[in-house]
C-alpha positions as CSV (number, residue, x, y, z in Angstrom):
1,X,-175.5,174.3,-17.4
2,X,-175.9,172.3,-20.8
3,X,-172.1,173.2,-21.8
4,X,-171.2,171.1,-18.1
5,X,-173.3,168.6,-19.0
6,X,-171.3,168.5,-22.4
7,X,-168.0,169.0,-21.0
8,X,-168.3,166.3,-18.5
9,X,-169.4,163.3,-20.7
10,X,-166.9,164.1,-23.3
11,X,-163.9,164.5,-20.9
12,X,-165.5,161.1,-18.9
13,X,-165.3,159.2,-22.1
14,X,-162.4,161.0,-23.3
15,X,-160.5,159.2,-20.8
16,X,-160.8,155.5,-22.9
17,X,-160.1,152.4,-21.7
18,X,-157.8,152.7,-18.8
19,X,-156.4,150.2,-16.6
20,X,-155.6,151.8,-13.6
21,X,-157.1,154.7,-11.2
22,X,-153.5,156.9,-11.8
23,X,-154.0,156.6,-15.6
24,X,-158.2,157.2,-15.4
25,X,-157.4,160.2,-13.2
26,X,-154.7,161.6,-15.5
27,X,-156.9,161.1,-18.7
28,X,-159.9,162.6,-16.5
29,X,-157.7,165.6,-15.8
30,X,-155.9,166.1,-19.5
31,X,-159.5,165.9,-21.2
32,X,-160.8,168.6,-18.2
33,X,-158.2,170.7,-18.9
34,X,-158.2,170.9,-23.5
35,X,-162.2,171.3,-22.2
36,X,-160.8,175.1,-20.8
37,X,-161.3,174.2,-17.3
38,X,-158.3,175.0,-15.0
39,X,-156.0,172.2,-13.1
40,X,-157.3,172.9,-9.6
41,X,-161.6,172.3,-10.7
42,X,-160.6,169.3,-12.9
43,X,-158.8,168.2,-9.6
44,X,-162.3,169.3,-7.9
45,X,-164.2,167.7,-9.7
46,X,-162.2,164.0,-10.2
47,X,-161.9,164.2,-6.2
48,X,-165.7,164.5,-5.7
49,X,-166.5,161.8,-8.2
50,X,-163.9,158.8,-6.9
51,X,-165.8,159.6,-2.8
52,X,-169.2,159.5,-4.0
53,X,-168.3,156.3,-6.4
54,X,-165.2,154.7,-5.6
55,X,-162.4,154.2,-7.5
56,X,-163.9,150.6,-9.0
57,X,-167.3,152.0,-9.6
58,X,-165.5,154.9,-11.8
59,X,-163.6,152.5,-14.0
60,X,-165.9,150.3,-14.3
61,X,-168.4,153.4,-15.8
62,X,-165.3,154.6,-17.6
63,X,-165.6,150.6,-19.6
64,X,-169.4,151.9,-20.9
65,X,-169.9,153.4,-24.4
66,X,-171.9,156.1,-22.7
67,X,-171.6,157.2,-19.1
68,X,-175.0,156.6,-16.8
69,X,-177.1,160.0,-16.9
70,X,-177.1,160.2,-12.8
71,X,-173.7,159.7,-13.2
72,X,-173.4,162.9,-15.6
73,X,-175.7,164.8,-13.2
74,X,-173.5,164.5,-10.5
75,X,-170.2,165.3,-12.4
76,X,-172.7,169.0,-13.7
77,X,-173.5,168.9,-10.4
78,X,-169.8,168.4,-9.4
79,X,-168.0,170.8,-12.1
80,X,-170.7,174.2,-10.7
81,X,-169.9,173.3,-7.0
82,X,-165.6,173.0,-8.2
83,X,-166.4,176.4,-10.3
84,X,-167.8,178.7,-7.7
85,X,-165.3,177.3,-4.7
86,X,-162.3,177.7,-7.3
């Protein structure tokens, strides 16, 4: 469960500072993927996060130096659920 925790927040932050929901998703998705996880539960994962926080709310966490921690629970919680349906 740590190695989620530690995959999310890098590949969150790993997507910079982007200015568009496309871009964030396609950062989101490229830093899932060089993290070993495959196309379809980065995809899971990115699609859960923008319904439970909106595609404003996730840029404007993507902005912060460091993503909130409930926010990083729910992308763990997020990246198991996206695991075991994949």
């Amino acid at each position: 469960m740590n190695g989620y925790v530690m995959l999310f927040s890098t590949v969150f932050l790993l997507a910079g500072c982007s200015d568009d929901n496309t871009k964030l998703k396609g950062e989101f998705i490229r830093g899932c993927l060089s993290g070993g996880a495959d196309k379809a539960v980065c995809s899971c994962i990115y699609e859960k996060l923008e319904d439970k926080y909106g595609q404003e709310e996730l840029l404007r966490i993507n902005s912060l130096s460091q993503a909130p921690v409930p926010f990083l629970e729910d992308g763990t919680q997020f990246a198991m659920q996206c695991v075991k349906s994949g």
